[in-house]
C-alpha positions as CSV (number, residue, x, y, z in Angstrom):
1,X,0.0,0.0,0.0
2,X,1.3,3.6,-0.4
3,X,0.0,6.2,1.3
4,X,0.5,10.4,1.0
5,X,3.0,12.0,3.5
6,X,1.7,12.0,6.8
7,X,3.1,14.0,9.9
8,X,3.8,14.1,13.4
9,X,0.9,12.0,15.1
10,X,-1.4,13.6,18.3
11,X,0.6,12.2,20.9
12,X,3.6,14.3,19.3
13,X,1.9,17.1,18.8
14,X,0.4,17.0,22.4
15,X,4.1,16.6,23.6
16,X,5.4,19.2,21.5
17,X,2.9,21.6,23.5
18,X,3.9,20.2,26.7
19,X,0.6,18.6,27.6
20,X,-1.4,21.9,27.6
21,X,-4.4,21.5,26.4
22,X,-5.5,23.0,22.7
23,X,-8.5,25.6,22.0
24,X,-12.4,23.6,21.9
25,X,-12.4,24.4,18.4
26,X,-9.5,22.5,17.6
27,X,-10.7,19.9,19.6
28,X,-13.7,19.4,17.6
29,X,-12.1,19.7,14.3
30,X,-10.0,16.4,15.2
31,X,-12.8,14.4,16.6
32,X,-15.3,15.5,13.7
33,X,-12.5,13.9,11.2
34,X,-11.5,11.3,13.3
35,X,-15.3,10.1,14.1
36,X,-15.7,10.6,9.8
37,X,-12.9,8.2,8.9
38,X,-14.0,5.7,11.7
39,X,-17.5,6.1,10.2
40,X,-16.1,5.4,6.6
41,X,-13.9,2.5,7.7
42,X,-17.0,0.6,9.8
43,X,-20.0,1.4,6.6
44,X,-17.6,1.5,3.6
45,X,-15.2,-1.4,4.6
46,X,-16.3,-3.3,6.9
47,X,-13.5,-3.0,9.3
48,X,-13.5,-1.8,13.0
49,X,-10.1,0.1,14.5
50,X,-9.5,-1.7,17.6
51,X,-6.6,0.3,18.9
52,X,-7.4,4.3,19.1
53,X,-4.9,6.4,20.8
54,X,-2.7,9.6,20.1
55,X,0.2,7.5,18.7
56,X,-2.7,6.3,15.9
57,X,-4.2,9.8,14.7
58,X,-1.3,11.2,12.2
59,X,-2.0,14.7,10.6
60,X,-1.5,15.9,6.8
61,X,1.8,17.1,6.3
62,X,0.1,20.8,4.1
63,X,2.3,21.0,0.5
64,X,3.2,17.7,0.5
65,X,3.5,16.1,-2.7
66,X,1.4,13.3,-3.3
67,X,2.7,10.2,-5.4
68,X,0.4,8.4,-7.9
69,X,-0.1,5.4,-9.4
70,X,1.1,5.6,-13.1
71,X,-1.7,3.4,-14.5
């Protein structure tokens, strides 16, 4: 499988902010997306993630190039 550049993952980027906590609206941006992909994942592929935790949620590296499948 090959996936697009993906960044530092919630646990580092609660780390790198020395455990304080972040804004509500950020907050709810990361649990709407993260409760969307689990949603697509369950209906669209049948699969259930059994291990959530910060280490598991990675964030979209912005201006990172994206490689594609020639065919």
């Amino acid at each position: 499988m090959v996936f697009e550049t993906l960044g530092k993952n919630l646990y580092k980027f609660i780390d790198a902010n020395n455990y304080y906590g972040f804004s509500l609206h950020s907050i709810q941006k990361i649990a709407y997306q993260c409760m969307i992909a689990l949603k697509f994942l369950h209906e669209r592929m049948r699969i259930t993630h059994t291990d959530l935790k910060p280490e598991n949620i990675l964030f979209k590296v912005d201006g990172s190039r994206k490689v594609r499948d020639p065919d």
